[in-house]
C-alpha positions as CSV (number, residue, x, y, z in Angstrom):
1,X,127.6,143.0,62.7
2,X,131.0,145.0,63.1
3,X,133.2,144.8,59.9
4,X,136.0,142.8,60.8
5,X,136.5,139.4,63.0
6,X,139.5,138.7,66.0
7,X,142.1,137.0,64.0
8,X,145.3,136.0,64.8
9,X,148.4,137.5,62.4
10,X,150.6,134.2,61.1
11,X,153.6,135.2,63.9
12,X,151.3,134.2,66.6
13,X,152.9,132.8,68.9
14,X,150.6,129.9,69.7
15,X,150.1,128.9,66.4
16,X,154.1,128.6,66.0
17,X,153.6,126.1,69.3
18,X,151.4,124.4,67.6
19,X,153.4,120.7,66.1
20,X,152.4,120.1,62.7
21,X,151.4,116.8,63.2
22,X,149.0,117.0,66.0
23,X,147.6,119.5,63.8
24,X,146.9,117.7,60.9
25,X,146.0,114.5,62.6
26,X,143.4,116.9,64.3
27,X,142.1,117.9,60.6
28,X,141.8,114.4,59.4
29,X,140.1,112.7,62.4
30,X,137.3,116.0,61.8
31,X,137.4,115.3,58.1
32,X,136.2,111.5,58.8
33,X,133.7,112.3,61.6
34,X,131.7,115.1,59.6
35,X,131.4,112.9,56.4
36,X,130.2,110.2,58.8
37,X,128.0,112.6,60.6
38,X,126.9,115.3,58.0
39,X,125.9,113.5,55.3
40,X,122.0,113.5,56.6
41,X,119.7,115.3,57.8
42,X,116.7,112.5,59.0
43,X,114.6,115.2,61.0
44,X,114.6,118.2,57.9
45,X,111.2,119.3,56.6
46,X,111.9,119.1,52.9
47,X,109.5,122.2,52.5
48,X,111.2,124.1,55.5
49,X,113.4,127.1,54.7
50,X,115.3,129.4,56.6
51,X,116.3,133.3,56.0
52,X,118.4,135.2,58.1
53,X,119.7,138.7,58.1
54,X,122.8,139.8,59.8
55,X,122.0,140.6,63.3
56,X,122.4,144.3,63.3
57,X,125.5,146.3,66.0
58,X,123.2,148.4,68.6
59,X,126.4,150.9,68.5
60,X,123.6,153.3,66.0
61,X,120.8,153.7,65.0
62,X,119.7,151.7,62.2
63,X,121.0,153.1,58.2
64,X,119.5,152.9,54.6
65,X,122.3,149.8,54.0
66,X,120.3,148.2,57.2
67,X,117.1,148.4,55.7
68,X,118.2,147.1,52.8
69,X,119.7,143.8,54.2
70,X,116.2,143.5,56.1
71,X,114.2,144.0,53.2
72,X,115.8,141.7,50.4
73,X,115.7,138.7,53.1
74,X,112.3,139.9,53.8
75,X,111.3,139.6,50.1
76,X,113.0,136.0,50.0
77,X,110.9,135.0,52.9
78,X,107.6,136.0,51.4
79,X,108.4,134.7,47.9
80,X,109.3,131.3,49.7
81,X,105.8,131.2,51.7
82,X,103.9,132.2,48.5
83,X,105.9,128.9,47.1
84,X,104.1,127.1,49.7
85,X,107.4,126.6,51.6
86,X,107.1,126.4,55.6
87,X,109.7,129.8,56.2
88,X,111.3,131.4,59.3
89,X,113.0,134.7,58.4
90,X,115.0,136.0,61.4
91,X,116.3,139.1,61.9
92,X,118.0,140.7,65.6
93,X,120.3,142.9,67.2
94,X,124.0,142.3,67.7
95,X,124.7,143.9,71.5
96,X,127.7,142.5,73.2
97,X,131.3,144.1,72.9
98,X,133.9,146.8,73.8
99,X,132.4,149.2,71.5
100,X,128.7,148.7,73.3
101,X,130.6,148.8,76.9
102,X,132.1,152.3,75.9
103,X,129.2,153.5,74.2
104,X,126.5,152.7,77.3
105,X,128.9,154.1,79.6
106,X,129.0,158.0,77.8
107,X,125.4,157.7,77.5
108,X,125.5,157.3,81.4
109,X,123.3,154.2,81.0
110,X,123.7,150.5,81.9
111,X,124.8,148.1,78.7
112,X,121.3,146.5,78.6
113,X,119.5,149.7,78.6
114,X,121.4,151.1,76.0
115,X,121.1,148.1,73.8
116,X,117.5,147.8,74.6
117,X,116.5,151.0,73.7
118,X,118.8,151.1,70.3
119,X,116.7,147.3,69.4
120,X,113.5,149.1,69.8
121,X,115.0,151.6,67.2
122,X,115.2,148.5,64.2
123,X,112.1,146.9,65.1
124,X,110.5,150.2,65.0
125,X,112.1,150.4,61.7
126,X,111.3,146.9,60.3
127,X,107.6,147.5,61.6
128,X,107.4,150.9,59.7
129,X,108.7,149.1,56.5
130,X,106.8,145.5,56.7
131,X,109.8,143.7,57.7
132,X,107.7,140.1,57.9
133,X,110.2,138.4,60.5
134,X,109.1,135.1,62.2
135,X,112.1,135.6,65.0
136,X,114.0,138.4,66.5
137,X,116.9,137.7,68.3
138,X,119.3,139.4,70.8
139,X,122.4,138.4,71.7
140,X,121.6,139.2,75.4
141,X,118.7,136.7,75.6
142,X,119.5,133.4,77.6
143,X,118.7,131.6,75.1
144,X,121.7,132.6,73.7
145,X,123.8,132.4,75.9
146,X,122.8,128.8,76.5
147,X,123.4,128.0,72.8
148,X,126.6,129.7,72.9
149,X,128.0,128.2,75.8
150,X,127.2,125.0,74.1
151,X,128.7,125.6,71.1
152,X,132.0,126.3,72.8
153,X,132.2,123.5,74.8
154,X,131.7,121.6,71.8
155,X,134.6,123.1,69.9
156,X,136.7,122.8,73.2
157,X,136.0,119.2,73.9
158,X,137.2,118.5,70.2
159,X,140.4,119.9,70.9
160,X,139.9,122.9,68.3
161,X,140.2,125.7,70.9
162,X,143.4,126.0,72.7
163,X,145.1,128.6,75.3
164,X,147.4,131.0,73.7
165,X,148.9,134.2,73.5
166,X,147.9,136.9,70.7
167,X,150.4,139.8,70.0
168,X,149.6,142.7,66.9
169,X,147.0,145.5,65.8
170,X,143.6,145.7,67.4
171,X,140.9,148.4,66.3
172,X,138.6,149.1,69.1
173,X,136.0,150.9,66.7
174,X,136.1,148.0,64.8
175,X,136.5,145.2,67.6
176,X,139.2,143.6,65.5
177,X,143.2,141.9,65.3
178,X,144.1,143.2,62.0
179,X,147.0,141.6,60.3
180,X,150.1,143.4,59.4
181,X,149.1,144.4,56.3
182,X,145.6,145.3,57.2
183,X,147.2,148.7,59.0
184,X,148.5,151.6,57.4
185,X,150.2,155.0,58.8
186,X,148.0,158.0,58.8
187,X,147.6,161.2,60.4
188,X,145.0,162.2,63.5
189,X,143.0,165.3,63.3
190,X,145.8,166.8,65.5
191,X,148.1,165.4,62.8
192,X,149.6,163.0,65.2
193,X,150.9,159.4,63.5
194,X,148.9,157.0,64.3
195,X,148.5,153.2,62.5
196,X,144.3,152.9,61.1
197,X,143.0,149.8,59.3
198,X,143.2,150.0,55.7
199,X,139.8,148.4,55.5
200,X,137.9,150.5,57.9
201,X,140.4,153.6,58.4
202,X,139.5,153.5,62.4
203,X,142.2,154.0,64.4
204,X,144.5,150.4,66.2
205,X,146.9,150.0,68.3
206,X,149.4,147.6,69.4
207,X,148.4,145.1,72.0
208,X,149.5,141.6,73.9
209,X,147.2,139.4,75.8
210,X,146.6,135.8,76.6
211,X,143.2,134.6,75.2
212,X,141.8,131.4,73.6
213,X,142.9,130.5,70.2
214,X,140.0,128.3,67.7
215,X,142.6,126.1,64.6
216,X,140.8,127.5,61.6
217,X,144.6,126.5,60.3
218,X,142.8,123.3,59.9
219,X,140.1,124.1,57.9
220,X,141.7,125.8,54.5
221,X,141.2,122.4,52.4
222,X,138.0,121.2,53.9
223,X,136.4,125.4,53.2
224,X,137.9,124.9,49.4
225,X,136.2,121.4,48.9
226,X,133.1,122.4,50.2
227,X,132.8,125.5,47.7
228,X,134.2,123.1,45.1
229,X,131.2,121.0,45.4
230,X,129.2,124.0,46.0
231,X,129.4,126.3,43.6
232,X,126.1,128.7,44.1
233,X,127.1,128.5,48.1
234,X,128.1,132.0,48.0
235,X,126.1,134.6,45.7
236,X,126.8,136.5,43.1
237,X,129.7,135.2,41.7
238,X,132.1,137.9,42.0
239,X,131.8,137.1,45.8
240,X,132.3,133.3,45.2
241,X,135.7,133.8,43.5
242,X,137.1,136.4,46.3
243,X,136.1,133.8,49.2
244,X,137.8,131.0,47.0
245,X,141.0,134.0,46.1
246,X,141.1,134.2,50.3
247,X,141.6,130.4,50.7
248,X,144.5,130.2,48.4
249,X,146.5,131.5,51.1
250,X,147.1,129.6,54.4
251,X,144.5,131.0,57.2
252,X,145.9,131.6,60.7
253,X,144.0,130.9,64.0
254,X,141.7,132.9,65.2
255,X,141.5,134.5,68.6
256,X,138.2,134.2,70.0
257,X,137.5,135.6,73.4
258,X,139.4,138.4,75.2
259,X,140.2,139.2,79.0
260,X,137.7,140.0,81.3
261,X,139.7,142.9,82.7
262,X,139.3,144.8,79.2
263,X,135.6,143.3,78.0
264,X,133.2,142.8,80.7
265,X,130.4,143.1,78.7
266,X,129.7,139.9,76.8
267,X,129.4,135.9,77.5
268,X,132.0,134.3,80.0
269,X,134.3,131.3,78.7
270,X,133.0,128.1,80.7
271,X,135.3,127.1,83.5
272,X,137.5,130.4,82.4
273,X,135.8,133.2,84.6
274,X,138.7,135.5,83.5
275,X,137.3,135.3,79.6
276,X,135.0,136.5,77.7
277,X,133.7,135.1,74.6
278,X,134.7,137.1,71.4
279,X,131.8,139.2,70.1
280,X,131.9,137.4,66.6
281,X,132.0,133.6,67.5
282,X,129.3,134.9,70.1
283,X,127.3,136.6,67.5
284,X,127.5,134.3,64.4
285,X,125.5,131.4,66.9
286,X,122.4,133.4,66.4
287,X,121.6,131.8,63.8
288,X,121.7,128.7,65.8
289,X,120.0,129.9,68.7
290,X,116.9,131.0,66.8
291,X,116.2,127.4,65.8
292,X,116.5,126.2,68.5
293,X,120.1,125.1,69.2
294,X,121.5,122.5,70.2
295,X,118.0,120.3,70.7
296,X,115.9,121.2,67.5
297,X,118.2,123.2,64.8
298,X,118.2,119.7,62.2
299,X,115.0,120.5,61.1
300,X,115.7,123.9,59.9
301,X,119.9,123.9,59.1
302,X,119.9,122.3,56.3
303,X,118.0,125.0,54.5
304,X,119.7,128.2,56.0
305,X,120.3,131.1,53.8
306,X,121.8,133.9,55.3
307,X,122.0,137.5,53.1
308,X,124.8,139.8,54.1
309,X,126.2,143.0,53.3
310,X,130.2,142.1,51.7
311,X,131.6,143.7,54.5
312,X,131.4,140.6,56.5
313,X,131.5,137.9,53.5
314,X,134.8,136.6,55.2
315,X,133.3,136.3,58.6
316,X,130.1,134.2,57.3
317,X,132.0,132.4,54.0
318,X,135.3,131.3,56.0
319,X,135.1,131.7,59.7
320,X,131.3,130.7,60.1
321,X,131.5,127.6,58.0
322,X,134.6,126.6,60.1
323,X,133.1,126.5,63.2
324,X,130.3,124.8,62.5
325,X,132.4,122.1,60.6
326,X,134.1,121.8,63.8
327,X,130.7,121.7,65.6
328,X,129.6,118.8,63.2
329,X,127.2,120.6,61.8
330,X,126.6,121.8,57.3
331,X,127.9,124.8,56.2
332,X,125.3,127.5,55.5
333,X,123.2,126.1,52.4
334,X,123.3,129.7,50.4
335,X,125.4,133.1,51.6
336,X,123.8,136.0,49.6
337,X,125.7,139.0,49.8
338,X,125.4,142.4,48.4
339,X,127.0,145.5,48.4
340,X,126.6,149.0,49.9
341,X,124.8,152.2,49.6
342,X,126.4,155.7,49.2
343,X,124.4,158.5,48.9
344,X,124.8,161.4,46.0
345,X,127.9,159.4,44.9
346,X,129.5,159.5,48.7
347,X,130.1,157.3,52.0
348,X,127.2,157.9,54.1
349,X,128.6,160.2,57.0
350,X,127.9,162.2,60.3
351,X,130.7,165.0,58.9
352,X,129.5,165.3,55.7
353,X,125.7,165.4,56.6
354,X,124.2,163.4,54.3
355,X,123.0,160.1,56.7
356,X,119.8,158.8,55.3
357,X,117.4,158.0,58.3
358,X,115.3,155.3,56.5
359,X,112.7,155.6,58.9
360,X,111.8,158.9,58.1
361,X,112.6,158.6,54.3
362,X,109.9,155.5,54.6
363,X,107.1,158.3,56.0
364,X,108.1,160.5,53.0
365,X,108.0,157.8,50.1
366,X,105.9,155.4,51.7
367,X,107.4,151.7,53.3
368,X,106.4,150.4,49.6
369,X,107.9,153.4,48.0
370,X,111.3,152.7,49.9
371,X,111.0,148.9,49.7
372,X,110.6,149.1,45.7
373,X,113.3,151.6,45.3
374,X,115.7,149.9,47.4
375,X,115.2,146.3,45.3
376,X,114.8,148.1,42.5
377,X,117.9,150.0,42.2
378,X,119.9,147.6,44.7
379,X,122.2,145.5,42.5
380,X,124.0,142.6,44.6
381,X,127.6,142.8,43.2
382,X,128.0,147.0,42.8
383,X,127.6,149.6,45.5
384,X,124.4,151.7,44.4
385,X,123.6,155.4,44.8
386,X,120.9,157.0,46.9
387,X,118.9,160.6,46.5
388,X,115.5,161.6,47.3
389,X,115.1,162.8,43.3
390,X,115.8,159.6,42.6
391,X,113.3,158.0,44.6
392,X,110.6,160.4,43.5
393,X,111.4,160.0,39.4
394,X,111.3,155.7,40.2
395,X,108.3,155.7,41.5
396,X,106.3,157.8,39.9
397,X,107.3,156.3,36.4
398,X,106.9,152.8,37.8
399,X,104.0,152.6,40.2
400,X,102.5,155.6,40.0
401,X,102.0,155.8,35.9
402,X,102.8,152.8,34.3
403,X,101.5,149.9,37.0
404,X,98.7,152.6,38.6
405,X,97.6,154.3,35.2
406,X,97.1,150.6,33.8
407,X,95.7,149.5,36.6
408,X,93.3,153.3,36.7
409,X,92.5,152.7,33.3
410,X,90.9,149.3,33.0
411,X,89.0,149.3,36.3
412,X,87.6,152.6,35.2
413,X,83.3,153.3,34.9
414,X,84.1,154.5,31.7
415,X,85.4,151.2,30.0
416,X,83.9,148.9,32.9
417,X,80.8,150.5,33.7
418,X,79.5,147.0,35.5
419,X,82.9,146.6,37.0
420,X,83.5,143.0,36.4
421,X,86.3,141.3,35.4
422,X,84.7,141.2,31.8
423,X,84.5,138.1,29.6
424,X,87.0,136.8,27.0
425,X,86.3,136.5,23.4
426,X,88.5,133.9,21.6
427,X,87.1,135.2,18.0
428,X,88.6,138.4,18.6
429,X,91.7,136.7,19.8
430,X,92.2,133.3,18.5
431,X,95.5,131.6,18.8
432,X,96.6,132.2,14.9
433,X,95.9,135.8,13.3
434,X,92.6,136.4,11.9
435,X,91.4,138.1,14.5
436,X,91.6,142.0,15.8
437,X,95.0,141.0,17.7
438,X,98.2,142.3,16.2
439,X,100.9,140.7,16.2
440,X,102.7,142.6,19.1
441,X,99.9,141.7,20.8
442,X,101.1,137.9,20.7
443,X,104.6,138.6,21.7
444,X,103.2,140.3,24.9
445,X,101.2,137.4,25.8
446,X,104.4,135.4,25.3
447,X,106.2,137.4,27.5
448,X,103.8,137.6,30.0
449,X,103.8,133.9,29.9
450,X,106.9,133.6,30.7
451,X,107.7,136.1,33.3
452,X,106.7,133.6,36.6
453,X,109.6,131.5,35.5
454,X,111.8,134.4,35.0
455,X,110.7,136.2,38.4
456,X,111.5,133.2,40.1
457,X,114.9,132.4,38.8
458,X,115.7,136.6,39.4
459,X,114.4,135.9,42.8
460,X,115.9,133.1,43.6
461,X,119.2,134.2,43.6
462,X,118.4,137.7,45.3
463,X,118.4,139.7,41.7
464,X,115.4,141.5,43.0
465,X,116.4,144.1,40.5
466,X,116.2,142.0,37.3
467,X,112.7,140.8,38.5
468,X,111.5,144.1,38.5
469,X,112.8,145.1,35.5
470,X,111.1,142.6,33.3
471,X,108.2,143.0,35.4
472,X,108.3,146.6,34.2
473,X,108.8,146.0,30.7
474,X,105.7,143.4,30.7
475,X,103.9,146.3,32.4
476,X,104.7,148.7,29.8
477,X,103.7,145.9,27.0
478,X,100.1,146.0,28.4
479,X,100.4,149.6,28.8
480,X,100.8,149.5,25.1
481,X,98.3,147.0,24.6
482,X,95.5,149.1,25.4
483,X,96.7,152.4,23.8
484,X,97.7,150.7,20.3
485,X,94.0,149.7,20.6
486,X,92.2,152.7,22.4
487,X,89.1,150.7,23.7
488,X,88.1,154.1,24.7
489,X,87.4,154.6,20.9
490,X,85.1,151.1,20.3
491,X,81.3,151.7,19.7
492,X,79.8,150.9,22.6
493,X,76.7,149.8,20.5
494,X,78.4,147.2,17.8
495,X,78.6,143.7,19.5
496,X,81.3,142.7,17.5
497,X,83.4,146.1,19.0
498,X,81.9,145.4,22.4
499,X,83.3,142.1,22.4
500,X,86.6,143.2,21.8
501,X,86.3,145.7,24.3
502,X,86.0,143.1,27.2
503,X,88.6,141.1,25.5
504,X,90.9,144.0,25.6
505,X,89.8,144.6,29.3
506,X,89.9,140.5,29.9
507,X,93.3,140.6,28.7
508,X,94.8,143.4,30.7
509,X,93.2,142.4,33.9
510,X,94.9,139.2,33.5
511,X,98.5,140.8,33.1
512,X,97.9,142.7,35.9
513,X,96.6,139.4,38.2
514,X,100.1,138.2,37.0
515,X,102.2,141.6,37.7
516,X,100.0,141.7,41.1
517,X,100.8,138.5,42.7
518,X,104.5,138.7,41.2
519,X,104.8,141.9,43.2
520,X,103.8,140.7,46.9
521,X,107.3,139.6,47.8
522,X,108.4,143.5,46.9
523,X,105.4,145.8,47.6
524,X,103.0,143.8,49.6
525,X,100.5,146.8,50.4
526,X,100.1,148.0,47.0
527,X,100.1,144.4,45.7
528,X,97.2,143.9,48.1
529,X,95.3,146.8,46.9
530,X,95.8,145.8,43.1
531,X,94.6,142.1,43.9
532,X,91.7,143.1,46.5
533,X,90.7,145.7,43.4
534,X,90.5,142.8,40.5
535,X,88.7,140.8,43.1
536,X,90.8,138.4,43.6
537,X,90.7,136.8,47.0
538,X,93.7,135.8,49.4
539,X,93.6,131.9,48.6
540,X,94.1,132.6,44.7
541,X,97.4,134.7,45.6
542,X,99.7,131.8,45.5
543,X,102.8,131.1,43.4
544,X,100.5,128.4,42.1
545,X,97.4,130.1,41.1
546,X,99.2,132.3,38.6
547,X,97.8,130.7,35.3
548,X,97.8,133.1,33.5
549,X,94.6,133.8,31.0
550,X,93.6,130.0,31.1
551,X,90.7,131.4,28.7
552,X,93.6,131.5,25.6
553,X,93.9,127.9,26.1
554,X,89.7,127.3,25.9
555,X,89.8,127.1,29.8
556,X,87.6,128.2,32.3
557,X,88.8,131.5,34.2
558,X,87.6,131.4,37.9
559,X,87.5,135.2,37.8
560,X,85.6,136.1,34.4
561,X,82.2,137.4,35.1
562,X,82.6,138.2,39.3
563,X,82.8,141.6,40.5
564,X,85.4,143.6,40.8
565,X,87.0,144.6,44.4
566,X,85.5,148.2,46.1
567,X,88.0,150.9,43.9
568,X,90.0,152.1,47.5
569,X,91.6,154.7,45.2
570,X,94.9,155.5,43.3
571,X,97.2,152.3,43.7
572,X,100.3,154.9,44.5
573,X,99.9,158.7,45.5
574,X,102.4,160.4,42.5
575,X,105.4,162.3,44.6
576,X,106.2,166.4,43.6
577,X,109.4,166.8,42.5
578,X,111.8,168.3,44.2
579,X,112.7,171.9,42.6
580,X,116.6,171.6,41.1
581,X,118.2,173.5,43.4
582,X,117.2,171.2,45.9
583,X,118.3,167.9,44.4
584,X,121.9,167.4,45.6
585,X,120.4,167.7,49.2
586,X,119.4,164.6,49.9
587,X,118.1,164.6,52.6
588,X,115.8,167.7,51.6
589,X,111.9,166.7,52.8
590,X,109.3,166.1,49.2
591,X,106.9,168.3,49.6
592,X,103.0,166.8,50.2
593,X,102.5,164.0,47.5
594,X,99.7,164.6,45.1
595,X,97.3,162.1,43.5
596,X,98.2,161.5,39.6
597,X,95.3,162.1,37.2
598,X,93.5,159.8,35.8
């Protein structure tokens, strides 16, 4: 979606024409319906959920900062379905607008052929990176269209859009009104003064025209109570407090369609042939159409989540939730926003060379390798920094040696030699000391214990990052686990030492069952092959089957004793280095991956 939404400046004219009092009557007769109207939800499945990504501009291809949208929803959706939750995860393309109308006509091609062939790019993409979506939407389906038309003539036949004039800054690039103070004085290349946008620096000019006006003046208190009694509405927290910092002031009216004459290429007004519907009201009803809008959309509203970069937090925490208060329908349930990606400590940009095709990156580092790195190192509230080295140092500590040595080392001949998940030994590892357990030994079992909860709380609120850092340090524990004992060193002829042996093994297979099933939301191929190698088969992958090693707590272990899974390898081919000289390119290919040692 583009970065800024049509908005009226507080001088517009209509909104001056506007009498107070119609205007607030209008607000309170909307206040009374909704609470009447939006307090239930009869037809919801209680174990339904709903995750959406922005719907991505066809003016590009598809960047690193798309990929990561896609991915952390996707990551969502599949924790949510290992839950046991019935999830849609929908995803799309974003292709009406000036800026698509110009762009299809230099390319010499017809608006839907350009904005076909630009889709193809992101579901290429999403494919290439395991981009689970249940829906894909475009803005040019009739579906759409159908649900948007509807949604307008509902806000129209409440009285909430009205016929007015708009008069200030507009930024083609950006499809945007921009405020007075949203435009600065700058030089062109030619050093000509022009006015840009301070958010966007694209260039705007003045312009007058008579388009439709929506009264998001009326919304400002009904926006503020509905955080108030939401507080986790919009995530992280940082982002909370600026949407509820943006409501202190009075909101103007929006503008939301433009004249035909200037934008063909988008959804006509009903009854107004001479308008077209703004790109943004047009584009935010995606969400709508994909569940069906306006006949079957109860089922699934109520659980919405939408994840967003924070360029367009004011566009789905103000303006959304406006019009679909005025529609009569909830707010979003949960915005989750996060922030951008640079890339060697700079905006990604054409000039400076150092665009990040994620496509190509995920052929180089694998879509795992890109998935983990990008939730890894992806921290919702900060922008976050991109280089190939990067990558390549990540994931070779992470999957390559410390999850794929573990996982090398216990399924090995040479300390499994009938490659079964071995039995447990509760003399050798009782639940007080007097066994051959240390006492760190206990503490990682503790830990290990308690890392579903954790992962789940991290995951709930779209910390991907904090879930895999204390899935990494309960990696390393184990890691520890077996070196501080060196099973490799037990005689292999004392019953007593091989009894501890296949505790030992016991043990660490059961960390990695846990580390293995926590994973599949992030890395569902390599979590595949660590699962498929322990033997343990697709129905005992659930949220719910985690339990981890039962045989501590004198229960039985459906896994102890059964054969292992076919060994299909290393779990992650280690990456080469890149040589120093070549670090600060980053866009410089790895050279061929080699296999760590084992």
């Amino acid at each position: 979606m583009r970065l800024s939404l049509l908005c009226a400046t507080r001088g517009c004219t209509a909104a001056r024409r506007l009498h107070r009092g119609q205007r607030g009557s209008a607000a309170s007769s909307l206040w009374r319906h909704e609470r009447r109207h939006t307090s239930s939800q009869p037809c919801s499945d209680p174990r339904g959920h709903y995750i959406t990504t922005p719907i991505f501009y066809v003016n590009a291809s598809p960047h690193l900062g798309h990929l990561y949208s896609a991915v952390a929803a996707d990551c969502l959706h599949r924790y949510r379905v290992l839950q046991g939750f019935n999830s849609r995860f929908a995803t799309g393309t974003d292709e009406h607008g000036l800026k698509i109308q110009q762009a299809a006509e230099a390319a010499g091609k017809d608006p839907l052929t350009f904005c076909t062939d630009v889709s193809e790019r992101f579901k290429r993409l999403f494919s290439s990176c395991s981009v689970s979506y249940t829906d894909y939407i475009r803005t040019t389906e009739q579906r759409h269209r159908r649900a948007v038309e509807h949604f307008w003539s509902v806000l129209w036949n409440r009285g909430l859009i009205y016929k007015g004039s708009y008069e200030g800054w507009y930024s083609t690039q950006d499809e945007s009104f921009l405020m007075p103070t949203q435009v600065a004085d700058a030089l062109d290349s030619s050093g000509k003064e022009v006015k840009v946008s301070l958010e966007s620096g694209h260039k705007v000019e003045w312009m007058k025209e008579e388009n439709y006006m929506f009264r998001l003046s009326a919304f400002r208190s009904r926006l503020l109570h509905w955080l108030e009694r939401n507080p986790q509405a919009v995530q992280p927290e940082r982002f909370y407090q600026a949407v509820v910092q943006w409501l202190q002031d009075d909101l103007p009216d929006l503008s939301v369609s433009r004249q035909r004459s200037r934008l063909h290429w988008g959804i006509p007004v009903p009854g107004d042939a001479e308008q077209t519907i703004y790109v943004w009201l047009d584009a935010l009803v995606n969400y709508l159409t994909v569940v069906g809008y306006p006949e079957k959309h109860d089922q699934w509203w109520h659980a919405v989540h939408h994840v967003v970069g924070k360029d367009i937090l004011k566009f789905h925490a103000i303006y959304w939730p406006a019009f679909l208060l005025g529609a009569g329908l909830q707010p979003p349930h949960r915005i989750h926003v996060h922030s951008h990606w640079t890339v060697g400590g700079k905006k990604m940009s054409k000039s400076l060379g150092n665009v990040v095709d994620p496509l190509e990156r995920s052929q180089v580092f694998t879509a795992d390798g890109m998935r983990y790195f990008l939730l890894r190192q992806g921290v919702p509230d900060s922008d976050c920094d991109y280089t190939d080295h990067k990558v390549a140092q990540l994931l070779n500590a992470e999957l390559a040696d410390s999850l794929g040595g573990l996982l090398n080392r216990c399924t090995a001949p040479a300390l499994n030699p009938t490659q079964v998940y071995p039995h447990f030994c509760p003399l050798s590892f009782p639940h007080e000391a007097g066994g051959r357990a240390a006492a760190e030994d206990y503490h990682m079992l503790d830990a290990v214990r308690r890392l579903p909860a954790l992962v789940e709380n991290h995951y709930e609120s779209l910390h991907v990052y904090k879930a895999l850092e204390a899935i990494g340090a309960c990696v390393r524990h184990t890691n520890g686990f077996v070196q501080r004992h060196a099973p490799w060193k037990l005689d292999s002829k004392d019953s007593e030492d091989q009894r501890w042996l296949h505790t030992i093994i016991h043990v660490s297979l059961e960390c990695l069952r846990v580390y293995g099933t926590l994973l599949q939301p992030v890395v569902p191929e390599i979590s595949d092959k660590l699962l498929s190698r322990l033997g343990v088969q697709p129905d005992r992958r659930s949220w719910a089957a985690l339990n981890f090693l039962p045989r501590y707590e004198g229960k039985d272990c459906p896994f102890e004793g059964r054969a292992l899974g076919p060994d299909s390898g290393v779990l992650f081919n280690r990456l080469e280095s890149q040589s120093p000289d070549k670090k600060s390119k980053s866009n410089q290919s790895l050279k061929n991956p080699k296999k760590i040692k084992c």
